[in-house]
Backbone and ligand atoms as CSV (ligand in chain L), in Angstrom:
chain,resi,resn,atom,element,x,y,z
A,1,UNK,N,N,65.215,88.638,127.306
A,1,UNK,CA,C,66.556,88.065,127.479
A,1,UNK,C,C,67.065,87.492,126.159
A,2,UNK,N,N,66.445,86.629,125.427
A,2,UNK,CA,C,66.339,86.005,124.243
A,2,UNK,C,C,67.132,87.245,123.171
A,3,UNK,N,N,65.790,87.912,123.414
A,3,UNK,CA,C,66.610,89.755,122.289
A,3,UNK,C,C,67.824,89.964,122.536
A,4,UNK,N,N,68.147,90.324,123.855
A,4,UNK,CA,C,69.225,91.064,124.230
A,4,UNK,C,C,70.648,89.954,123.799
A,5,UNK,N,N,70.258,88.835,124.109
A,5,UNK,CA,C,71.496,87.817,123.440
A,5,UNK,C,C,71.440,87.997,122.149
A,6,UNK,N,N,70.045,87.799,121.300
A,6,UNK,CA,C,70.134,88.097,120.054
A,6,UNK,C,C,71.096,89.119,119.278
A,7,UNK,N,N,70.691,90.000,119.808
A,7,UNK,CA,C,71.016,91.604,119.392
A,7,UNK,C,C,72.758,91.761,119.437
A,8,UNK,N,N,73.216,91.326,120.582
A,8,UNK,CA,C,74.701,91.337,121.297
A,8,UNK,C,C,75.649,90.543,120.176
A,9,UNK,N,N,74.498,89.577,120.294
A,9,UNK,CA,C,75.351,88.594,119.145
A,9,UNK,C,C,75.666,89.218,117.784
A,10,UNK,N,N,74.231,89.862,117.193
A,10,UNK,CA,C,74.804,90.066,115.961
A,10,UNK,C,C,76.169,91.523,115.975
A,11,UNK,N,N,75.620,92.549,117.193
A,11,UNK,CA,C,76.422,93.497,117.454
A,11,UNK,C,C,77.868,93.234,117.081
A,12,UNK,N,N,77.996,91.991,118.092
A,12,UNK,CA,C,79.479,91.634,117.661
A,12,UNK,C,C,80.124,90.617,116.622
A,13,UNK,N,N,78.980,90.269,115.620
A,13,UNK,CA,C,79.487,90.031,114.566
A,13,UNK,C,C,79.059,90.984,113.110
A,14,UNK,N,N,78.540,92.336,113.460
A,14,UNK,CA,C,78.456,93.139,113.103
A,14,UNK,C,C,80.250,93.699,112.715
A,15,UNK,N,N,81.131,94.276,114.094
A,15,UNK,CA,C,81.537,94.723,114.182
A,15,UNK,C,C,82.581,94.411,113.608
A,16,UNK,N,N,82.567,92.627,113.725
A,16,UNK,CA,C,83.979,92.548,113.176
A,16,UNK,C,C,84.117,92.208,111.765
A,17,UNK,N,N,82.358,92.218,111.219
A,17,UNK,CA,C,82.273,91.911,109.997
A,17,UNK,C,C,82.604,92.937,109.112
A,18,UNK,N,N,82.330,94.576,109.214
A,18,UNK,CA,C,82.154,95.139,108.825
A,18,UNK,C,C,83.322,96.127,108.010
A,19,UNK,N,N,84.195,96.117,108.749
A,19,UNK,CA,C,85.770,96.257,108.392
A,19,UNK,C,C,86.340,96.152,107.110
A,20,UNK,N,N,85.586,94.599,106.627
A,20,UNK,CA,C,86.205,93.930,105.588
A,20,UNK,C,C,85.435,94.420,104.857
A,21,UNK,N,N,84.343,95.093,104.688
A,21,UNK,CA,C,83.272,95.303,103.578
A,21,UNK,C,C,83.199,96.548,103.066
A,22,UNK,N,N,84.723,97.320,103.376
A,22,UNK,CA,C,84.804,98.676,102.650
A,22,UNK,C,C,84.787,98.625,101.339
A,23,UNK,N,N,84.021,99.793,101.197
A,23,UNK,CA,C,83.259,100.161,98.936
A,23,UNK,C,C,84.437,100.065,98.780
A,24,UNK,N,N,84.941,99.576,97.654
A,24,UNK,CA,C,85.653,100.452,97.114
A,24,UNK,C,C,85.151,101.784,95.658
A,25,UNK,N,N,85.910,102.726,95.434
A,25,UNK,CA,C,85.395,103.805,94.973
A,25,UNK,C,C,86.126,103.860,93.321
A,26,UNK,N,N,85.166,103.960,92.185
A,26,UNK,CA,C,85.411,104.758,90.772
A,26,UNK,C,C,85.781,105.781,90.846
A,27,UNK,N,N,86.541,106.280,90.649
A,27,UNK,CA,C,87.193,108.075,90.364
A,27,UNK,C,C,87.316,108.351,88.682
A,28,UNK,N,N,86.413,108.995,88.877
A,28,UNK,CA,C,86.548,110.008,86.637
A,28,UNK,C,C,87.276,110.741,87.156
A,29,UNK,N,N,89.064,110.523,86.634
A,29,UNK,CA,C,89.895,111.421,86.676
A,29,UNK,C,C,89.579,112.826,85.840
A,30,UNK,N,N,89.114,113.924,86.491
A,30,UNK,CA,C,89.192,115.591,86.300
A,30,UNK,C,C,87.530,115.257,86.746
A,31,UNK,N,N,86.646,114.447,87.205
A,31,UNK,CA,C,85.406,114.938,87.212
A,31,UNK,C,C,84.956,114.727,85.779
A,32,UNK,N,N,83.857,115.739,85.717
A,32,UNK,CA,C,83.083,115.618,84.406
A,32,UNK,C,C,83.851,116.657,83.430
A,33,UNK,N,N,85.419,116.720,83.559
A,33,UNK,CA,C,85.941,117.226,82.606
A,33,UNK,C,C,86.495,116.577,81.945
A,34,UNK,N,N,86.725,115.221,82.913
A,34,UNK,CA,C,87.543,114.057,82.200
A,34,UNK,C,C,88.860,114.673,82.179
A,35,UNK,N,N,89.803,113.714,81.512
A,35,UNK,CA,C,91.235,113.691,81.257
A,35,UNK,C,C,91.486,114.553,79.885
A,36,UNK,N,N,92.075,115.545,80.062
A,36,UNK,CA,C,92.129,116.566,79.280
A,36,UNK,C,C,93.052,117.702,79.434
A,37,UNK,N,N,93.095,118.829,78.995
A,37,UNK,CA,C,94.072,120.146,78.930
A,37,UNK,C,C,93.206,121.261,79.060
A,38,UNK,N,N,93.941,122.163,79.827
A,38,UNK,CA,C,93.046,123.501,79.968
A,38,UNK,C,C,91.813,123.597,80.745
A,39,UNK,N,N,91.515,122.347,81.426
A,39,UNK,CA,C,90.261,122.699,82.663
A,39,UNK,C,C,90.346,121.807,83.750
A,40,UNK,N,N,91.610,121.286,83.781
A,40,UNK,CA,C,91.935,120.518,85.310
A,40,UNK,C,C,93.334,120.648,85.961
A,41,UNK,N,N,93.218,121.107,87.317
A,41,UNK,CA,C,94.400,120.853,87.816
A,41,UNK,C,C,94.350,119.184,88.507
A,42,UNK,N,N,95.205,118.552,87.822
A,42,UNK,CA,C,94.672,117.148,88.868
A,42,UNK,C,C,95.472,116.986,89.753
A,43,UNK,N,N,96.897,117.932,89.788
A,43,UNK,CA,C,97.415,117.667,91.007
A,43,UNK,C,C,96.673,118.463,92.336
A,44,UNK,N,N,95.268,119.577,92.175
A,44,UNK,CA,C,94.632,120.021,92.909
A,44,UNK,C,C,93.434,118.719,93.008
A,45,UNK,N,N,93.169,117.890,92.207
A,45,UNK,CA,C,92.015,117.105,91.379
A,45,UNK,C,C,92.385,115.743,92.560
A,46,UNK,N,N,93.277,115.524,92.884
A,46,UNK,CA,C,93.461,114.266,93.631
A,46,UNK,C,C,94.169,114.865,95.068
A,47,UNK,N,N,94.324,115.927,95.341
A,47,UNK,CA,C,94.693,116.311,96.443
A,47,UNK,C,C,93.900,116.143,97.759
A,48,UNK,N,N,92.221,115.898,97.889
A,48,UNK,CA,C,91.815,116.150,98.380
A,48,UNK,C,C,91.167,114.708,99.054
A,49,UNK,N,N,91.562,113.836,98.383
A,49,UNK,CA,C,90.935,112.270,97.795
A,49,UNK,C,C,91.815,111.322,98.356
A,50,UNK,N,N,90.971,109.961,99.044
A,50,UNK,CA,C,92.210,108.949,99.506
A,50,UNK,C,C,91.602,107.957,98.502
A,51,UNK,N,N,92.838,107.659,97.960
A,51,UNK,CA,C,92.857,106.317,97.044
A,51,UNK,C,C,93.149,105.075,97.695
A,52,UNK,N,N,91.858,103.910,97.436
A,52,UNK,CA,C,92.726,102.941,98.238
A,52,UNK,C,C,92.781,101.699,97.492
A,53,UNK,N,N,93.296,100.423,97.845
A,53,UNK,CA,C,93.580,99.619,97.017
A,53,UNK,C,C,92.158,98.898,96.939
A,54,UNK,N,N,92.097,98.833,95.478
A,54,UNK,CA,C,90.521,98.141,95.034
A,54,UNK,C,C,90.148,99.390,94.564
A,55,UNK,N,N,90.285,100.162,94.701
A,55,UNK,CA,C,89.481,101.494,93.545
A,55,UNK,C,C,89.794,101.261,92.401
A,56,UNK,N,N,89.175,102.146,91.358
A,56,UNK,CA,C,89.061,102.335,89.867
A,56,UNK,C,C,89.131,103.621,89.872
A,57,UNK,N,N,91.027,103.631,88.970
A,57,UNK,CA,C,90.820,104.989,88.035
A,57,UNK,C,C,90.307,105.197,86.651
A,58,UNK,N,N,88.924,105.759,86.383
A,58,UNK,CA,C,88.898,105.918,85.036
A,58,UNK,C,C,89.290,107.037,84.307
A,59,UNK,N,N,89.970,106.892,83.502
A,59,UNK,CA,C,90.591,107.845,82.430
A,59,UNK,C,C,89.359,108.039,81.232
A,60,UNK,N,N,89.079,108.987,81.295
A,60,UNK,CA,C,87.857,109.101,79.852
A,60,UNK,C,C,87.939,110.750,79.014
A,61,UNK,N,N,88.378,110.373,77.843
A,61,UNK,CA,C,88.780,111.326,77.014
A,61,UNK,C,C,88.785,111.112,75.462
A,62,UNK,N,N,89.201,112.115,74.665
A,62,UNK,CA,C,88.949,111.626,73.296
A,62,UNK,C,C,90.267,111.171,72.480
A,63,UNK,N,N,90.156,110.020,72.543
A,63,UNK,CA,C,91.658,109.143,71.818
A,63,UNK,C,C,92.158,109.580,70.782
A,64,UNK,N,N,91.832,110.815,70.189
A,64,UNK,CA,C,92.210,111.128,69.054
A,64,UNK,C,C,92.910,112.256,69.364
A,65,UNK,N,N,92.755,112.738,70.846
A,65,UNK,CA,C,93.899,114.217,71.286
A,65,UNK,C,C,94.402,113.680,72.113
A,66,UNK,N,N,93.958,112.786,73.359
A,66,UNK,CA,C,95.405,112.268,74.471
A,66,UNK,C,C,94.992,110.700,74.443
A,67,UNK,N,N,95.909,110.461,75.292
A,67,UNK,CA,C,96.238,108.219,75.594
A,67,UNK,C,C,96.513,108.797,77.614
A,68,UNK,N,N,97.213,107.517,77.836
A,68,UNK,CA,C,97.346,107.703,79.366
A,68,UNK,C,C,98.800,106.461,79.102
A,69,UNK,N,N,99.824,106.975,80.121
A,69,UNK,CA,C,101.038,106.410,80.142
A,69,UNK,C,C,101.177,106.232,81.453
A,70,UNK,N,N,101.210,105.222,82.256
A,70,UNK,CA,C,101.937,105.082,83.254
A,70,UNK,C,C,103.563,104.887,83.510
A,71,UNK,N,N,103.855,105.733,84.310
A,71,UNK,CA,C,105.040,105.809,84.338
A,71,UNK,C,C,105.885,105.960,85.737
A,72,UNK,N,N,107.516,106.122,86.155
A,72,UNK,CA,C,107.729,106.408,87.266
A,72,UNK,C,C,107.838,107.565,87.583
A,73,UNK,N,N,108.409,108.268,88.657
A,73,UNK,CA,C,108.298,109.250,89.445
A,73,UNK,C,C,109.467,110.025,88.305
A,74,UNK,N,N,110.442,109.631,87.901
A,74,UNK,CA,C,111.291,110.179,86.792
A,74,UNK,C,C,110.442,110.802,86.114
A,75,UNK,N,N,110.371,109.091,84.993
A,75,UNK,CA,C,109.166,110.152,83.422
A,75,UNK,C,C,108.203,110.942,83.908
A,76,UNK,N,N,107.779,110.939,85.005
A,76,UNK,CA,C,106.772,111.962,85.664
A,76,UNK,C,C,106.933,113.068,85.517
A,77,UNK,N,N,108.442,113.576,86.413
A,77,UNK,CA,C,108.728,114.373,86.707
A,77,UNK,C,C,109.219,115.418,85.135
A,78,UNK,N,N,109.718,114.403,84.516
A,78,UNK,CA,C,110.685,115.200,83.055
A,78,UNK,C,C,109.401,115.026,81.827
A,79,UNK,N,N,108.332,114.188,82.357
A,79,UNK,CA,C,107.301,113.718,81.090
A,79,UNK,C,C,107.698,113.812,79.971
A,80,UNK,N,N,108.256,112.534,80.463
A,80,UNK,CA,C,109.482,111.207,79.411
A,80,UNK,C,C,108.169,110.309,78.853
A,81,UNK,N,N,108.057,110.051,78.131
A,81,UNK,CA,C,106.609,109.068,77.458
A,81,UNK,C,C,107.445,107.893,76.863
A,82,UNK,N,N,106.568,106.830,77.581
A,82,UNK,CA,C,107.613,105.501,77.244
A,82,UNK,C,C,107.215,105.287,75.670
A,83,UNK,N,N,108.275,104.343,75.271
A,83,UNK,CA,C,107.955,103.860,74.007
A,83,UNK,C,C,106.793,103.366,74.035
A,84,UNK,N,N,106.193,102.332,74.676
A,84,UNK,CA,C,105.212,101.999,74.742
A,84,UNK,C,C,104.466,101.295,76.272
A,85,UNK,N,N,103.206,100.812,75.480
A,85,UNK,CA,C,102.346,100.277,76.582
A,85,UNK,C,C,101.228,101.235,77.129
A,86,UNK,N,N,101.042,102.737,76.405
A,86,UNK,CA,C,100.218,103.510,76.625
A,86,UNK,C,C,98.460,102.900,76.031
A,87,UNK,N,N,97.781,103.651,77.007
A,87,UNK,CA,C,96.179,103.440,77.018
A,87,UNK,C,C,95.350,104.534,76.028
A,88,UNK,N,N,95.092,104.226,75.162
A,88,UNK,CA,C,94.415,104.283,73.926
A,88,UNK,C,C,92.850,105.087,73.748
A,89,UNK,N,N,92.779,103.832,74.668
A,89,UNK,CA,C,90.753,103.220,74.358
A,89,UNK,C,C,90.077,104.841,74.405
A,90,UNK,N,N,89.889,105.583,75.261
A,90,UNK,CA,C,89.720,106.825,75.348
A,90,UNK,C,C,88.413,106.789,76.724
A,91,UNK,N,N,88.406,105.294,76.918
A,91,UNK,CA,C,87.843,104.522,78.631
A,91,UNK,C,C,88.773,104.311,79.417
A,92,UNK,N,N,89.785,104.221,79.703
A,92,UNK,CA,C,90.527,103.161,80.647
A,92,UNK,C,C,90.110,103.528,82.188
A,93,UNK,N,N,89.999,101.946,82.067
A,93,UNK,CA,C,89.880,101.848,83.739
A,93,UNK,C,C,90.805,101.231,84.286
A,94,UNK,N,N,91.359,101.680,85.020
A,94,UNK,CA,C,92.794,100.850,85.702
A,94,UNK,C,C,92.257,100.731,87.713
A,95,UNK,N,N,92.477,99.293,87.773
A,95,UNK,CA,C,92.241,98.936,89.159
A,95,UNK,C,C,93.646,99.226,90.166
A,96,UNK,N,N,93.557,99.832,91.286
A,96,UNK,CA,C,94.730,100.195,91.857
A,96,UNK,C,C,94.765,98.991,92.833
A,97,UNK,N,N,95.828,98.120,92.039
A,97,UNK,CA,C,96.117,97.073,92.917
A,97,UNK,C,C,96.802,96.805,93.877
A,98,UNK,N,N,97.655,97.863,94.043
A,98,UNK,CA,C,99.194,98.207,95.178
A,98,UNK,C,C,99.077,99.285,95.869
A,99,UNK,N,N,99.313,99.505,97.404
A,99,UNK,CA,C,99.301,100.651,97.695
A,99,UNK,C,C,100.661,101.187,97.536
A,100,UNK,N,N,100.793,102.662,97.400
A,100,UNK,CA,C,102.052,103.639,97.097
A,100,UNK,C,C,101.463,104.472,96.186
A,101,UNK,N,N,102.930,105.485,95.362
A,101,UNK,CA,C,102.564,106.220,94.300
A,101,UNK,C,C,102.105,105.626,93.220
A,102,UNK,N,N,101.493,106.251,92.641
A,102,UNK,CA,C,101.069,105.964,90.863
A,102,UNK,C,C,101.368,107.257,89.902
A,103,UNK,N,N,101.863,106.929,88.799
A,103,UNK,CA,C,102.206,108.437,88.270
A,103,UNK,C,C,101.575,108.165,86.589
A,104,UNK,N,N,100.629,108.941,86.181
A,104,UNK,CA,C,100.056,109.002,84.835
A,104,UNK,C,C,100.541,110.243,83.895
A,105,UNK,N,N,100.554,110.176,82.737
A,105,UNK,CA,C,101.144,111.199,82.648
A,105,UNK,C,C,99.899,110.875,80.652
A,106,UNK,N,N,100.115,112.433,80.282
A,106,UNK,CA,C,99.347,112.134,79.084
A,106,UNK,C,C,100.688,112.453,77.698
A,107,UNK,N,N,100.546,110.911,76.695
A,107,UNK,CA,C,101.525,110.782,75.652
A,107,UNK,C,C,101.641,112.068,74.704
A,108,UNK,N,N,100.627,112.843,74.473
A,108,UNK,CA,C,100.825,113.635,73.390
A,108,UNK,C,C,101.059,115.202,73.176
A,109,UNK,N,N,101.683,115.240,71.967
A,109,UNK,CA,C,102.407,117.021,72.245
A,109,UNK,C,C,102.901,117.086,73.356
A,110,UNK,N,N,102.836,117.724,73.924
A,110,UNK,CA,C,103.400,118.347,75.112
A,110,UNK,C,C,102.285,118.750,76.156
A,111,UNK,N,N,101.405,118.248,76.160
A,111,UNK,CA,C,100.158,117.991,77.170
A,111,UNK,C,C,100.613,117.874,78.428
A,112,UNK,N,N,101.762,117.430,78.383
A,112,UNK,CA,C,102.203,116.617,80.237
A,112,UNK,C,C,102.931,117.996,80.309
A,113,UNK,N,N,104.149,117.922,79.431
A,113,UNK,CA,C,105.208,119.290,80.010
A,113,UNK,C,C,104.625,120.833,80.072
A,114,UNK,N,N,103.878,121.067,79.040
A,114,UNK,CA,C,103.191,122.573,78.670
A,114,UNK,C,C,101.824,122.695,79.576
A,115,UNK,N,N,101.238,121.465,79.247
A,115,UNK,CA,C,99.835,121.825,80.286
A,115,UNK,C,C,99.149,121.283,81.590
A,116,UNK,N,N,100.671,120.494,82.022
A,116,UNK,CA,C,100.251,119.548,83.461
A,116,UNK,C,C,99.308,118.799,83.050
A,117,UNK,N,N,99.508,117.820,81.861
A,117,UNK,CA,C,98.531,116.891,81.913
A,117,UNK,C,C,98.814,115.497,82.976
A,118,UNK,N,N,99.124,115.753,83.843
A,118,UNK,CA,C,99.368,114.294,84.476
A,118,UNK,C,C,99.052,114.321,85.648
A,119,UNK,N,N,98.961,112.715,86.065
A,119,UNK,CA,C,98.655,112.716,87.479
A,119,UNK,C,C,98.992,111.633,88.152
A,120,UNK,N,N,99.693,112.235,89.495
A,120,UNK,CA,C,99.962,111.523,90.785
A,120,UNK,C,C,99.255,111.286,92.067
A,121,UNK,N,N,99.068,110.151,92.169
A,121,UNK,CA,C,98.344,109.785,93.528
A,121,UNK,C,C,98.830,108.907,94.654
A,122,UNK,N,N,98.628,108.720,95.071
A,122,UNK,CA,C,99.191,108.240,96.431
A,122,UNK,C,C,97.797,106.749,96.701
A,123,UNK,N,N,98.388,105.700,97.107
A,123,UNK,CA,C,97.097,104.497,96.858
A,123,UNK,C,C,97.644,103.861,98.380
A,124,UNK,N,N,96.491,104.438,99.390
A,124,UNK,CA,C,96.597,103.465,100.870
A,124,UNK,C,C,96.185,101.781,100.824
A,125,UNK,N,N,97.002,101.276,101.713
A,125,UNK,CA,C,96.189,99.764,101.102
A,125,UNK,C,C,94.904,99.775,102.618
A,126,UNK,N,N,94.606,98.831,102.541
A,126,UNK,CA,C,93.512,98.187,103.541
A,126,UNK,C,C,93.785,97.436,104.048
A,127,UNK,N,N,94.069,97.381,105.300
A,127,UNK,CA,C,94.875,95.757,106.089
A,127,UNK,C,C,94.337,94.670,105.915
A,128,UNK,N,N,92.738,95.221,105.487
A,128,UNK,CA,C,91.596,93.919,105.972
A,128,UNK,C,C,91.574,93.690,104.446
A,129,UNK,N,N,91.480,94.369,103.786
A,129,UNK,CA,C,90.883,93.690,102.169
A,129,UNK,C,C,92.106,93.531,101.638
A,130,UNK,N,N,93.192,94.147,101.712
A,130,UNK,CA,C,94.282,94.168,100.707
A,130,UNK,C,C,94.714,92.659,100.344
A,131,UNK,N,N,94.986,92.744,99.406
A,131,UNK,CA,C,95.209,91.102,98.795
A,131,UNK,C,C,96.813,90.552,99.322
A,132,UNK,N,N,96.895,90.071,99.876
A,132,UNK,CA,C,98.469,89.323,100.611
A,132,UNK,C,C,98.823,88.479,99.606
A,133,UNK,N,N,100.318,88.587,99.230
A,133,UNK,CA,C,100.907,87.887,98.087
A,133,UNK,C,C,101.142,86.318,98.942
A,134,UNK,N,N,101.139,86.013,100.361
A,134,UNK,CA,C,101.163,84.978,100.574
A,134,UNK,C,C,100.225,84.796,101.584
A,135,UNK,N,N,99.626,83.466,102.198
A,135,UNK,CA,C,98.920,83.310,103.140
A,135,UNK,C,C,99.231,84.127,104.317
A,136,UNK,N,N,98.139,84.278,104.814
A,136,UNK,CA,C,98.734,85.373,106.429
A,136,UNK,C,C,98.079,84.940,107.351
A,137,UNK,N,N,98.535,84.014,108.091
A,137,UNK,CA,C,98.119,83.090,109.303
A,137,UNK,C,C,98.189,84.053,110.187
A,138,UNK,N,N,98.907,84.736,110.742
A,138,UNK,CA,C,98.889,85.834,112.027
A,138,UNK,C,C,97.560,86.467,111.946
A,139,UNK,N,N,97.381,87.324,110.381
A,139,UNK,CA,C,96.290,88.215,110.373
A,139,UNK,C,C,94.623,87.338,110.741
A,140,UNK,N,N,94.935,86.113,109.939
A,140,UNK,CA,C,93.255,85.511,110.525
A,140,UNK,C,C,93.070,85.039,111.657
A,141,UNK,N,N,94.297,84.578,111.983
A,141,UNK,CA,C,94.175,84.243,113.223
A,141,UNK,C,C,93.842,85.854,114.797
A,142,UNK,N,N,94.248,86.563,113.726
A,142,UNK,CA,C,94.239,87.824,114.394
A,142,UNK,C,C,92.875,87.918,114.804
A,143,UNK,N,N,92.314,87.743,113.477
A,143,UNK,CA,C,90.719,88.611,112.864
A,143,UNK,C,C,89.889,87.646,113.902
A,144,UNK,N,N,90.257,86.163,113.818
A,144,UNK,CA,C,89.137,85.360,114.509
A,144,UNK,C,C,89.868,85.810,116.069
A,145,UNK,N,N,90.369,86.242,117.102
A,145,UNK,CA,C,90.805,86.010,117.788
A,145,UNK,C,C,90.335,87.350,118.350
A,146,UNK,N,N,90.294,88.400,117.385
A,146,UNK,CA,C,89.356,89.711,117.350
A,146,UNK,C,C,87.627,88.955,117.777
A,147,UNK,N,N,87.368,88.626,117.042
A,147,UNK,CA,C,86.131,87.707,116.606
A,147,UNK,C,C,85.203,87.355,118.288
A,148,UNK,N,N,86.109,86.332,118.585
A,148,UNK,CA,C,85.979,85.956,119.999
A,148,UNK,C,C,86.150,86.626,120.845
A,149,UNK,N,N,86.623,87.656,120.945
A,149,UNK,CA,C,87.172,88.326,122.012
A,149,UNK,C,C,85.559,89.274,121.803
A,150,UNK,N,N,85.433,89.634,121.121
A,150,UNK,CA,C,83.698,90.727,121.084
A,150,UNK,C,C,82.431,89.860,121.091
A,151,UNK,N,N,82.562,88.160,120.780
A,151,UNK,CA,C,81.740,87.812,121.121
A,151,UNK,C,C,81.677,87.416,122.711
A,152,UNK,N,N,82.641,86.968,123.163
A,152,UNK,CA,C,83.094,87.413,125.148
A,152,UNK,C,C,82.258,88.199,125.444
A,153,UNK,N,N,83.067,89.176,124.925
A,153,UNK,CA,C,82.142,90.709,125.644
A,153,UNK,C,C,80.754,90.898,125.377
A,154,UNK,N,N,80.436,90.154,124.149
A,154,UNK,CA,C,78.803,90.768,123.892
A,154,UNK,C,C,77.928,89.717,124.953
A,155,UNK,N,N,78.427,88.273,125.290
A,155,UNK,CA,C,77.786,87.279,126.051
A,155,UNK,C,C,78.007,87.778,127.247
A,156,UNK,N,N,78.931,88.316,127.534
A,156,UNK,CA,C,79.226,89.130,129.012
A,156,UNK,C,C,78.611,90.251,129.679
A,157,UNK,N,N,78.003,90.867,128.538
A,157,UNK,CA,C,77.261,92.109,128.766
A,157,UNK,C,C,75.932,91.843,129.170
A,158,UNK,N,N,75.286,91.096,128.607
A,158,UNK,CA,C,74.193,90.459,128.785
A,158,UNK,C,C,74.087,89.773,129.991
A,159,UNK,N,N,75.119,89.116,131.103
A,159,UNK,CA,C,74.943,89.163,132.096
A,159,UNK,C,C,75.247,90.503,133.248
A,160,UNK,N,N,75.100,91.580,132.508
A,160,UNK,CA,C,75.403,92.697,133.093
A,160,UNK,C,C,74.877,93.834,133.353
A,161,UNK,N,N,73.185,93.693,131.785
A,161,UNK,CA,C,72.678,94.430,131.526
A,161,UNK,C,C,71.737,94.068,132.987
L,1,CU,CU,CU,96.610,114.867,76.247
């Protein structure tokens, strides 16, 4: 009897714990081709992939042939390269802090327009992890109210088993 309460209990704080404890995931933009020309499609390269908020895009390439520009759905589209604020290092890791589009595009020659160097992704958020720009009393109150309601049921079951 002891077990079976045991067990129930953690079951249901298993369940509602677990939600919140999604990985988040590193992505080497092109794979082990890295960010580059002539051996990635990345609009095939991220097609297949859910981005979510708390991942890491790393950009890794040789700084001496491309950079990485973030930009909007415009410069995307026309790979317009801003004056500045482009990524260098020939590491970048950029944390996807927002869910929506993201649009990268690569600064040099004509890498973006001639060889599709760029890339768009799409970034889902997480209800449970996503960071709230203000307190969210509904949602915890949600979560604990979730909480109780499976520990009910797990103390309930146990008079049932
Ligand atoms: Cu380039």
């Amino acid at each position: 009897m002891t077990f079976r309460i045991t067990f129930a209990v953690l079951a249901a704080l298993a369940a509602v714990a677990l939600p919140q404890c999604a990985v988040a995931t590193d992505w080497r933009v092109g794979d082990n081709s890295g960010w580059t020309i002539n051996e990635v499609n990345y609009t095939k390269w991220a097609e297949d992939k859910v981005f979510k908020v708390g991942d890491k895009l790393i950009f890794s390439y040789d700084p001496e042939n491309h950079n990485v520009f973030k930009v909007d759905q415009h410069d995307f589209q026309t790979c317009t390269v801003p004056v500045s604020g482009g990524l260098t290092t020939g590491h970048d890791v950029i944390t996807l802090a927002t869910p929506g589009k993201k649009w990268y595009i690569c600064g040099k020659g004509t890498h973006c327009s001639e060889f599709q160097q760029k890339l768009v992704i799409n970034v889902v958020g997480d209800p449970l992890t996503a960071p709230a720009p203000a307190p969210d009393k509904s949602r915890s109150s949600r979560l604990i109210l979730g909480a109780e309601y499976l520990f009910m049921m797990a103390v309930a079951s146990v008079f049932f088993f």
